[in-house]
N, C-alpha and C positions, 0 to 999 in steps of 0.2 A: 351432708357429711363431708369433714374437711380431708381434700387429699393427703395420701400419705406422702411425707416425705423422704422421698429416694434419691443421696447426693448424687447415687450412680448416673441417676438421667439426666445431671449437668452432661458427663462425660459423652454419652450420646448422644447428646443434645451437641456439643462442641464438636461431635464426629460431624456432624450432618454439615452443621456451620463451616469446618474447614474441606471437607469437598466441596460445597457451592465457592467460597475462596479457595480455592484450588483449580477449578473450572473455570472462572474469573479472571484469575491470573494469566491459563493458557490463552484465555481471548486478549491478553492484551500483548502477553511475551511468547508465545509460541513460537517453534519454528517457521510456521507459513506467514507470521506476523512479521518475523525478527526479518527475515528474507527480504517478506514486501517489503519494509520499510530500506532495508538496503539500495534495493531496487530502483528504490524511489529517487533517492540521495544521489544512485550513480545516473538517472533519468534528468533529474535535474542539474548536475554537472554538465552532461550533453547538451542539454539545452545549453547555458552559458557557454559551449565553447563554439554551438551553432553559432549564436548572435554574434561570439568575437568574431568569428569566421567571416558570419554575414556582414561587418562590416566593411571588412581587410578588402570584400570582393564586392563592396557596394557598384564602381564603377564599373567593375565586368560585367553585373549582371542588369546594368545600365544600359550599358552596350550592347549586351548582347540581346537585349530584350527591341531596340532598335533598329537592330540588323536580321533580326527575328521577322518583326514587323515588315521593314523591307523587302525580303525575301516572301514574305504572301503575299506584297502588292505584285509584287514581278509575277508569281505564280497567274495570280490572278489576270494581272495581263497578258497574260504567254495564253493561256486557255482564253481569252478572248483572240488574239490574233489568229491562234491554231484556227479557231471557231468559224474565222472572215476565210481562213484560206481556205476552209473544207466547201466553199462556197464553188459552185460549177462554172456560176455566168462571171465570172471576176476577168476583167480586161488583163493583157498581159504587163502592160503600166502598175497595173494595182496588184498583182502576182510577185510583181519584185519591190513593191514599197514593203509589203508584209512580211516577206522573207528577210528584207534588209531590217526591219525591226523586230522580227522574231532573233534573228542575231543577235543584234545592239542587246534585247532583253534578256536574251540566254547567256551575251558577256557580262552583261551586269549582276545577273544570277550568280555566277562562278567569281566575279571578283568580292561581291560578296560573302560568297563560301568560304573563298580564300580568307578575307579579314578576321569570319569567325574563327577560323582555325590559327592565325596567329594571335587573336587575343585568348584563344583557350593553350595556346603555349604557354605564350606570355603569363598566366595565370593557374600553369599544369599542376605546381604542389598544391598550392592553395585550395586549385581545384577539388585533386585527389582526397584532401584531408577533408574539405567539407563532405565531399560524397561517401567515404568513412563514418564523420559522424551522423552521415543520414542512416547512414546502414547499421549503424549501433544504435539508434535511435528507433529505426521500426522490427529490431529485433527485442530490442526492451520494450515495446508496445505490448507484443506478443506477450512477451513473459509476466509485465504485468497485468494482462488482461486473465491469461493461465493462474495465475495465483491470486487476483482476486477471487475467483469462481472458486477454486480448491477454499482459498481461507472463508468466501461466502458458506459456504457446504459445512466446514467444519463448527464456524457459527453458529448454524442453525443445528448441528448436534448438539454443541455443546450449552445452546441455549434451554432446548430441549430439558435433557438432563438438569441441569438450574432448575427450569420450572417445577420437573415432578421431586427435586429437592426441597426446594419454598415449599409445595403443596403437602410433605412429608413434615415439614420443619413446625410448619403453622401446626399441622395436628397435632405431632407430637406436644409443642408450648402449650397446647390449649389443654390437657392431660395432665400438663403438671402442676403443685399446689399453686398459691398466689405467692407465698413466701419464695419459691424457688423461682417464679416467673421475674420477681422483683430485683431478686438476687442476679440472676443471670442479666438483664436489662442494666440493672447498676455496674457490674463489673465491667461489662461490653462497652457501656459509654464511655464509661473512667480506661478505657483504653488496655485491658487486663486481655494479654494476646494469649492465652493458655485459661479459661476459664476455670476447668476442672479436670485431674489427672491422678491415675490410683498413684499411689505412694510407691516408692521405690526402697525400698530397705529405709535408710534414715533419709536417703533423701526427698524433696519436695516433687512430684512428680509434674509441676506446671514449671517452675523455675530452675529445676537442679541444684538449689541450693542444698546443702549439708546440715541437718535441724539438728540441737541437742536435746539429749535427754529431756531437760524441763521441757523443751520449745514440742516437742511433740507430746506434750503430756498436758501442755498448754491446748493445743491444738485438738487432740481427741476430745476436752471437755468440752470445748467450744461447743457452739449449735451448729454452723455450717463447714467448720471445721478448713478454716482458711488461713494460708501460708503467713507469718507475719513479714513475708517478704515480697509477696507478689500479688496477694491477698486471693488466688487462686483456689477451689475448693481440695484438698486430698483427700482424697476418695479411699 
């Protein structure tokens, strides 16, 4: 037996349709969407102003990575010298060689120090502003890690929802006759963003257009009773 034809279940049919495009939409322009991606733009700024950054102070941190190294060899021999003096049997000859290069090594320490601290003068704004972008940079870590999770979460709601829509959607299509399935499939492709919509006094309830007299006397005769402007069904 052939289904009956009810233009109505376009229009429910259209409901189901525009809340799964609806839900759609918040996954793509949402708030926690529209944010991340802000987020992302001003993460990526930072980056570029690190690199200019890391350039301007290529040599400082040249240097300082030099006098870095320095400073642990000395470390390293002062803890071996310390290590000879702690020794008990040590002749008093060799009590004052160690003390005399525990010196020399503990001035060399300090002149050291010294240097780092005038190339990090030398280099103070520079400095400050890259430690700045570091510190805007691992607090937008933070936040984009926080909103990934939030916009993951809402995702999977709102995938959710979608699904038991489609599983709704599919039923309902399989319910209705073949003429109304064909109808619906035909407009949707041909790009008809209002399938089906009751009638609004004279006007068109998909398009808003203003019908006249003939045009909706044209229209009630019809079979699927569609807009001759949007080709939308009025229901």
């Amino acid at each position: 037996m052939d289904k009956p034809i009810l233009l109505s279940d376009l229009v429910d049919l259209q409901e189901i349709d525009s809340a799964i495009y609806s839900y759609n939409q918040q996954k793509k322009e949402g708030t926690v969407v529209v944010n991340l991606k802000k987020l992302e733009i001003e993460y990526k700024t930072l980056l570029e102003e690190k690199n200019i950054k890391s350039v301007i102070l290529e040599n400082y941190f040249i240097s300082k990575k030099e006098y870095d190294k320095k400073l642990k060899e000395i470390e390293i021999k002062n803890d071996d010298i310390i290590l000879k003096l702690s020794k008990k049997d040590l002749m008093p000859s060799e009590l004052e060689n160690y003390q005399k290069q525990l010196k020399v090594s503990e001035n060399n320490f300090e002149e050291v120090l010294s240097k780092i601290d005038k190339l990090q003068y030398e280099n103070k704004d520079n400095l400050e502003d890259y430690e700045l972008i570091l510190e805007k940079i691992n607090t937008l870590k933070n936040d984009l890690l926080e909103n990934s999770k939030i916009l993951q979460d809402e995702w999977n709601k709102l995938d959710n929802k979608i699904s038991e829509l489609d599983i709704k959607k599919n039923v309902f299509f399989k319910n209705l006759s073949i003429e109304l399935q064909d109808l619906y499939k035909n407009l949707k492709s041909n790009g008809v963003e209002v399938v089906a919509a009751y009638k609004l006094d004279n006007q068109c309830g998909c398009c808003g257009v203003d019908l006249t007299a003939s045009e909706l006397e044209q229209i009630e005769e019809s079979r699927f009773k569609q807009c001759p402007y949007c080709s939308g069904v009025i229901v």
